[in-house]
C-alpha positions in Angstrom: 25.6 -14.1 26.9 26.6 -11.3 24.6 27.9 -12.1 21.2 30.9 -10.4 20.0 31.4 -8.4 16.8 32.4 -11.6 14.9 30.1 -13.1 13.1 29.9 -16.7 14.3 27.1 -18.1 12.1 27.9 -18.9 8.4 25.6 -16.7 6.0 24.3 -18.7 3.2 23.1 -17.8 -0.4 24.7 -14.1 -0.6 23.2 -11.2 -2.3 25.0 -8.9 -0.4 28.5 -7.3 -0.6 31.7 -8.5 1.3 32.4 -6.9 4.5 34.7 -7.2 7.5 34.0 -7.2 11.1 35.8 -6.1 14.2 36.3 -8.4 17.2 36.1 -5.7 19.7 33.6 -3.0 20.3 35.1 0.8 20.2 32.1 1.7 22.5 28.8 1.3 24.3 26.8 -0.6 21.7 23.0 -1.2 21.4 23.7 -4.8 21.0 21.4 -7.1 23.1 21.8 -11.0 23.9 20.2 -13.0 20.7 19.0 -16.3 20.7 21.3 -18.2 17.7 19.9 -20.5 15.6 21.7 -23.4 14.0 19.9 -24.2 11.9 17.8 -21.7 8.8 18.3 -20.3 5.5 20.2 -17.8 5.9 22.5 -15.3 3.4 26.2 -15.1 2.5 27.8 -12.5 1.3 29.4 -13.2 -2.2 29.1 -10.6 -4.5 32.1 -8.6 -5.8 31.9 -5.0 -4.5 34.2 -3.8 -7.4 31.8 -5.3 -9.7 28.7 -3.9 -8.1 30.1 -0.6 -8.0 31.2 -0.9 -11.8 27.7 -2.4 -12.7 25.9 1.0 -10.6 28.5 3.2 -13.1 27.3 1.6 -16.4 23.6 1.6 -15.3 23.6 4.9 -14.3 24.9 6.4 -17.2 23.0 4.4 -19.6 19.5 5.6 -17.8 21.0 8.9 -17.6 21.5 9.0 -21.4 18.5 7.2 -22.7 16.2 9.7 -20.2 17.5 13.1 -21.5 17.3 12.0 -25.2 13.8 10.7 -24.2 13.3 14.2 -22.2 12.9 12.4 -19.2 13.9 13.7 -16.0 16.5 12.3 -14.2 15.8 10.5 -10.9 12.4 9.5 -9.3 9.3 11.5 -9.4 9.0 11.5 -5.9 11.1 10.3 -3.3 9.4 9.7 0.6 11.6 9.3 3.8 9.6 7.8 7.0 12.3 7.9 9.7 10.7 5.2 12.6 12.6 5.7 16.4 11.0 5.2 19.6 9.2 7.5 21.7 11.6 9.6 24.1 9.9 8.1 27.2 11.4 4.8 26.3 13.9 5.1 24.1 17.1 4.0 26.1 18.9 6.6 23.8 16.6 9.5 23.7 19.0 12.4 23.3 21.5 10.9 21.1 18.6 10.0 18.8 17.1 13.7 18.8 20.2 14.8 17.2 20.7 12.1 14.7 17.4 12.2 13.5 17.4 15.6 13.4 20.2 16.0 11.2 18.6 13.0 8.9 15.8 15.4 8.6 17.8 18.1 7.7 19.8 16.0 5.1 16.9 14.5 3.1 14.7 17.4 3.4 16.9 20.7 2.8 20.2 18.8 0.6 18.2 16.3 -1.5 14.2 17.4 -1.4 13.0 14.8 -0.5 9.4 14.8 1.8 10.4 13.6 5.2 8.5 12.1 8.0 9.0 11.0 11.7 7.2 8.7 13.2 7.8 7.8 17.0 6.2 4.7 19.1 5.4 4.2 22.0 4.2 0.8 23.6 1.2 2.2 25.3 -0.2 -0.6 23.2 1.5 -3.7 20.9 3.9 -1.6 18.9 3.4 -4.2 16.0 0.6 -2.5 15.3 2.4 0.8 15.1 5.3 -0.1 13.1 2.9 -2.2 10.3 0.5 0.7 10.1 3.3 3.2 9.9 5.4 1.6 6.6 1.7 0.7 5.6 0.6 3.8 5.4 3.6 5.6 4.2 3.3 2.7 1.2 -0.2 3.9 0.6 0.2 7.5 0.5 3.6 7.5 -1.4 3.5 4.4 -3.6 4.4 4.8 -7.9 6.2 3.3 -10.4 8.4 6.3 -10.7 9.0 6.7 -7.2 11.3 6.0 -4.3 10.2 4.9 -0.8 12.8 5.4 2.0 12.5 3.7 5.3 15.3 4.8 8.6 15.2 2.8 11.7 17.5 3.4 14.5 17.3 2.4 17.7 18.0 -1.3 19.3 18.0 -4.7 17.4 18.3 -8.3 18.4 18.4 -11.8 16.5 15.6 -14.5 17.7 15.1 -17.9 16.5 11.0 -18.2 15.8 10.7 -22.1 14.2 14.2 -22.4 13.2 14.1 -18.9 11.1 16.2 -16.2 12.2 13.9 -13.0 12.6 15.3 -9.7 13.8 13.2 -7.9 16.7 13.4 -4.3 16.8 13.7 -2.8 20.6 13.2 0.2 22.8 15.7 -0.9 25.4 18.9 -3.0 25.8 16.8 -5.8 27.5 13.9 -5.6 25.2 11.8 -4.1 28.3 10.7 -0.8 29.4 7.9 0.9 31.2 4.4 0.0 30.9 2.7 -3.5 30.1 3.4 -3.8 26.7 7.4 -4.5 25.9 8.8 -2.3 23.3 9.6 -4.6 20.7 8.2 -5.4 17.1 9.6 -7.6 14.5 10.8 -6.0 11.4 10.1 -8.5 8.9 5.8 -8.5 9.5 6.7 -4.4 9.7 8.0 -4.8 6.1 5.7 -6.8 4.2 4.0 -3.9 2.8 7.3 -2.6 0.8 8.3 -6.2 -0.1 4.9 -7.0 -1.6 2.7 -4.4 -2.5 4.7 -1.6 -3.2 5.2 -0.7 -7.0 7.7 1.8 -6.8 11.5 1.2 -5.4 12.5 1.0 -2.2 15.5 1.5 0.2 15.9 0.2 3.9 18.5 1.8 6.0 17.8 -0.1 9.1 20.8 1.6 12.3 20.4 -1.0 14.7 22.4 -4.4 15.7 21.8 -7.7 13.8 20.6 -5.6 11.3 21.1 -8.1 8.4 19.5 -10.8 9.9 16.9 -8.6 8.2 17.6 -10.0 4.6 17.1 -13.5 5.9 13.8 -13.8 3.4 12.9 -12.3 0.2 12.7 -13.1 -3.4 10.7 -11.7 -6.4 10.6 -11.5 -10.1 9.4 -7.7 -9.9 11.2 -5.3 -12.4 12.2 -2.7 -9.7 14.3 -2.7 -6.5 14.1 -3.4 -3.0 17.7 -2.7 -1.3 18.6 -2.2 2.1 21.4 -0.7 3.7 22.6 -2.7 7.3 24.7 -1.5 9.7 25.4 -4.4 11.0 26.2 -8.1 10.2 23.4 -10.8 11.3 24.4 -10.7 14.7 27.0 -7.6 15.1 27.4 -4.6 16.5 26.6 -0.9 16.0 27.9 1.7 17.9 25.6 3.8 20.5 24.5 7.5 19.0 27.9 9.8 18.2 30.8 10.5 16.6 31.4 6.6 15.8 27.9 5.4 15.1 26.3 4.3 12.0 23.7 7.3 11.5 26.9 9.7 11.8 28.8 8.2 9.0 25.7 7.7 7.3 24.9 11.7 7.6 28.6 12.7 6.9 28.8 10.3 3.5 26.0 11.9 2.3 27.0 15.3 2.7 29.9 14.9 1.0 28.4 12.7 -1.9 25.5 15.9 -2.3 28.6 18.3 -2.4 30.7 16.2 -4.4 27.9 15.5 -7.4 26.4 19.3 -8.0 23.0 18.0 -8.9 23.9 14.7 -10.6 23.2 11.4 -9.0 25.1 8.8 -7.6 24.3 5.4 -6.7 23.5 3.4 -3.1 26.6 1.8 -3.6 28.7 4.6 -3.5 27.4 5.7 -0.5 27.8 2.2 1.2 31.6 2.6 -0.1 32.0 5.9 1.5 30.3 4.9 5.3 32.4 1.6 5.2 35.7 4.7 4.2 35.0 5.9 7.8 33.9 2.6 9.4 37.1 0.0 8.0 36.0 -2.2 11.1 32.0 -2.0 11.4 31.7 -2.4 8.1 27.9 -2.1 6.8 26.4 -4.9 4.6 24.3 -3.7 1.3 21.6 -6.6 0.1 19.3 -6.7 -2.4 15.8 -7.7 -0.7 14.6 -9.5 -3.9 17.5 -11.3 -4.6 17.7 -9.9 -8.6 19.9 -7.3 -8.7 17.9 -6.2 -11.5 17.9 -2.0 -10.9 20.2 0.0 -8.2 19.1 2.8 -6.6 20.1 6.4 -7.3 19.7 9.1 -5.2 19.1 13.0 -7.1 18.6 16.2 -5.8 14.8 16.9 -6.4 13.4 20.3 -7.7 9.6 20.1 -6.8 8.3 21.8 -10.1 5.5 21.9 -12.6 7.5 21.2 -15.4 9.0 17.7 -13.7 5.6 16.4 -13.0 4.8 17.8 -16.5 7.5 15.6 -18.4 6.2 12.4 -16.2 2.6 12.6 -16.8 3.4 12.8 -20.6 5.1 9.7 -20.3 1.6 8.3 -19.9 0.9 4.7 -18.2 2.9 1.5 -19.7 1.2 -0.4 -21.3 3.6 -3.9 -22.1 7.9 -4.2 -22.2 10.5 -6.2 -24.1 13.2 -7.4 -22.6 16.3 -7.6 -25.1 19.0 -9.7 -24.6 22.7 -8.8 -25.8 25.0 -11.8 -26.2 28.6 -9.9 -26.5 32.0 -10.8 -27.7 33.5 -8.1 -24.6 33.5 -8.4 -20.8 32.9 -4.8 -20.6 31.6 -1.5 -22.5 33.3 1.8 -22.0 31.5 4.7 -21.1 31.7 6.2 -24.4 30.6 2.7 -26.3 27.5 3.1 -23.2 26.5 6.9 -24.4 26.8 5.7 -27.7 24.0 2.8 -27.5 21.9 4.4 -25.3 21.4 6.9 -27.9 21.5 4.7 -30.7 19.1 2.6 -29.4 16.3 5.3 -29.0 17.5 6.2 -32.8 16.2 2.5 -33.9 12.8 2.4 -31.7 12.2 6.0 -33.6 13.4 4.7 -37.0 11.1 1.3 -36.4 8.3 3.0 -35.3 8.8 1.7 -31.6 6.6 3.9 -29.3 9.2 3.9 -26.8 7.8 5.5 -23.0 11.5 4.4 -21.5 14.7 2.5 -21.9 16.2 0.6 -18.6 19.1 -0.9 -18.3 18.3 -4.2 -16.2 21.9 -5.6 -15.9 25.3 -6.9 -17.6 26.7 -10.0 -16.3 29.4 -12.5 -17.2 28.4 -16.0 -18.1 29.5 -19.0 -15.6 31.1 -21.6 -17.7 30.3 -24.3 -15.2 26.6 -23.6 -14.9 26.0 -23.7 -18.2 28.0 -27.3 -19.0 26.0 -28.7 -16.0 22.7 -27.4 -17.4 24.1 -29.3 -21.1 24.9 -32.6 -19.3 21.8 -32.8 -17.5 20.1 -32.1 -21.2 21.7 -35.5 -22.6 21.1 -37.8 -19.2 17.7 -36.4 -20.0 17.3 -37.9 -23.3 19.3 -41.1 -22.5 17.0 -42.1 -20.3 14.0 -41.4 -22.8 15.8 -43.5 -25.1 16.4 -46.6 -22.8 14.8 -49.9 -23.1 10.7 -50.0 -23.3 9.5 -51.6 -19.6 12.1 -51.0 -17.9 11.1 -49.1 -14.3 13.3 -46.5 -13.3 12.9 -46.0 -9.5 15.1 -43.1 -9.2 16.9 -40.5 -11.2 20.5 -40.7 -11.2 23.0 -39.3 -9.7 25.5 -36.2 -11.0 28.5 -38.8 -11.3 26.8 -42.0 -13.2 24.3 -41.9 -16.3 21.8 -44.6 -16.4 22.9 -47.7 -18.7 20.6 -48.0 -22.4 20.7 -52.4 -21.8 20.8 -53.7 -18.4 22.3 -56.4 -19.2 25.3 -54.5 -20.9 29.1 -55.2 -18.8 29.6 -52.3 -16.5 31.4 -49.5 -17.9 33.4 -46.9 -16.5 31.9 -43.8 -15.3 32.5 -40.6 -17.9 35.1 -38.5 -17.8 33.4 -35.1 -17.9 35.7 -31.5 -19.2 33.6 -29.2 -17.2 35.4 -26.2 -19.6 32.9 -26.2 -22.8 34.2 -25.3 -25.8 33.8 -22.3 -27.5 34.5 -24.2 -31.1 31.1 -25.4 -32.9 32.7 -28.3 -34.8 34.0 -29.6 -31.1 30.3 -30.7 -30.5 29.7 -33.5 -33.1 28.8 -37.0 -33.5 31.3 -39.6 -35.3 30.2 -42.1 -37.1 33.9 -44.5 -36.3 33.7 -44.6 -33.1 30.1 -45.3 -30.4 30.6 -42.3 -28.4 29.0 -38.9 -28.3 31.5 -36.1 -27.7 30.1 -33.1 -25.9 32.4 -29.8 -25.5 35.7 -31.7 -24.8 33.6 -34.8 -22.8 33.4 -38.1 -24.0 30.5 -40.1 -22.7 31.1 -44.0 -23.5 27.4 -44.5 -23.9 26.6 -45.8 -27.6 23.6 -43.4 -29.6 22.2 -44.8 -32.4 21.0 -41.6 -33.8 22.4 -37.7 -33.6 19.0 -37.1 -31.8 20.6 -37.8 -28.1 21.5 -34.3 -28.0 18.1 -32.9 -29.4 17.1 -30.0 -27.4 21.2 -28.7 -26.2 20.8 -26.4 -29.3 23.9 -24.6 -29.7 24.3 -24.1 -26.2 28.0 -25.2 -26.4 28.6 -24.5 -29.7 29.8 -20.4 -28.5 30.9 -18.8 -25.3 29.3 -15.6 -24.6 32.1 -13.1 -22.7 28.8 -11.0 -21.0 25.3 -10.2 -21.9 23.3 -6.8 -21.4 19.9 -7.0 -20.8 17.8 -4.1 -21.5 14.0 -3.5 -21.2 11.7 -1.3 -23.9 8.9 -0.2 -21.7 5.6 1.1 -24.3 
């Protein structure tokens, strides 16, 4: 059976950016018959694409500020393309592919500067082998802090179900068969273990093929650097053969533009997923970010191989710790100029303190979730209620979100709490009253009776102000 372009499986816990789907192939597609699981944990897409695309604008000019009063070049060190297809005496699209890659070569090579190699396989043996040792390798030659690894696949993809986890297959052929004894197919996610963890320097995944997102099924890390990849599909769509309307084309043509457009300054991953998806409204592709953080985005420079970049790097010398500040802020945005402005300002005060700052990152600005944070405050005072309840009693179970546990079992039943899940933003709303045997959190009113003001010990003044964003930014020395 051959799925259609709509996505029929729910994607759960999204990283990724909102995309729509068409219901109807415009062409011959590469998409094979995948085995659909029920069941797994899988991703939904959820972010805000505005918001990402607004978040890549202030990080972007931020690092751009803080680098050239820092004398930092802009951009990576180094930036490494491995473009993986399959030999021509199996690949099902062998001449489409020669062009496409081709013109990939041409792109990353002659427009950007970038070092670019291909790397075809062939199943004259498992091509496991060949795909693990290929991103291995190009890991181990390539691999640095201050460097960018891209990996290109194009060529077939399905969706299998291996122990209720979606995996995504790559393939030579429509069927996932081809000449010889060995079938040309490998699994991408043992293929890209290597850039998920062991690589140190950041990495972009561009992966042509269908059910490409069924990709981002796994991954998650507390690493300060990025891991995004780029899908041109949903977890079990479509993507057009090689041609005018395939992924690779609009890929190629965004780029072009985007390199024309910038005249040697950078722009983001995100604008060039916003410019493909211009020219494919239907296919739309999917952008996630493999470690779930969303910590860094990835820009893309034109790089001049010369003495004096490497020069500027290697006086940067090795780092040796980092703070991470955090900016509680009374805005839901900063303006460009306000940006400019405190990346240089902050380089002023490391100077002024004595600081020995090596480079200044911006990690991320986000908006607080009033919800998240009342839940986190409620759980804080069921917490300490049931510290506080009667000596030998035996507490089989914790209790649920809707009841908190009673202080005297033999106390009447009362009625459940009546929680305001909106905290306030005034400090004197959080008090305890001496008239009255109730604790009043936010705008909450728990009935249950506290002998002492200690029964919210530990909430701080977590509800005593409401933050409009925070900026975090890391020092690196």
């Amino acid at each position: 059976m051959i799925a259609s372009r709509q996505s029929a499986v729910r994607q759960e816990h999204a990283t990724c950016v909102n995309a729509c789907q068409n219901p109807t192939p415009k062409s011959l597609s590469r998409q094979n018959s995948p085995t659909v699981a029920e069941t797994g944990v899988l991703l939904r897409p959820g972010d805000d694409a505005v918001e990402l695309k607004r978040e890549a604008e202030r990080r972007t000019l931020f690092q751009k500020t803080s680098n050239n009063v820092l004398d930092i070049p802009n951009g990576y060190r180094k930036v490494e393309v491995l473009i993986l297809r399959w030999d021509e005496s199996i690949d099902s699209f062998k001449q489409g592919h020669n062009q496409e890659v081709q013109r990939l070569k041409s792109i990353f090579s002659t427009g950007l500067g970038y070092g670019v190699r291909i790397a075809s396989i062939k199943n004259d043996r498992n091509p496991q082998i060949d795909f693990n040792f290929e991103i291995l390798q190009h890991v181990h030659q390539h691999d640095g802090e201050d460097n960018l690894l891209i990996v290109y696949y194009t060529g077939h993809g399905r969706q299998f179900t291996n122990e209720g986890v979606r995996n995504l297959e790559l393939s030579a052929t429509e069927g996932s068969r081809g000449p010889g004894d060995v079938a040309p197919v490998a699994l991408w996610g043992e293929a890209e273990k290597p850039l998920r963890t062991l690589a140190t320097a950041d990495v972009l995944s561009i992966l042509d093929c269908c059910c490409a997102s069924t990709a981002a099924v796994k991954g998650r890390s507390s690493e300060m650097r990025a891991y995004q990849l780029l899908a041109a599909s949903t977890l079990d769509g479509y993507t057009n053969e090689p041609g005018e309307r395939s992924f690779t084309t609009a890929f190629c043509d965004s780029l072009e533009e985007l390199i024309q457009e910038s005249k040697g300054e950078s722009f983001s991953v995100i604008q060039l997923w916003e410019r493909i998806n211009a020219r494919r409204e239907s296919d739309a592709a999917l952008v996630w970010d493999r470690l779930q953080r969303w910590t860094r985005n990835i820009d893309l420079y034109h790089l001049n191989s010369n003495t004096m970049r490497h020069g500027a790097y290697q006086r940067q010398g090795p780092e040796r710790s980092s703070l991470v500040l955090r900016l509680s802020l009374r805005t839901s945005d900063l303006d460009d100029t306000t940006i400019d402005t405190l990346a240089r300002q902050l380089h002023a005060a490391c100077k002024t303190s004595g600081v020995l700052v090596r480079q200044l990152e911006w990690v991320k600005m986000e908006k607080p979730t009033p919800g998240k944070v009342f839940r986190k405050a409620v759980k804080t005072v069921r917490r300490n209620l049931r510290r506080k309840s009667t000596p030998g009693t035996l507490q089989t179970e914790d209790p649920s979100d809707e009841q908190i546990p009673q202080r005297e079992p033999q106390r009447e039943p009362q009625r459940e709490p009546q929680w305001d899940c909106t905290p306030s933003i005034r400090p004197e709303a959080r008090s305890t009253s001496n008239a009255s045997s109730s604790t009043t959190v936010g705008r909450g009113t728990s009935p249950e009776t506290l002998t002492k003001t200690e029964g919210l010990s530990g909430l701080g003044r977590e509800l005593c102000t409401t933050s409009r964003s925070s900026v975090f930014c890391v020092l690196r020395a």
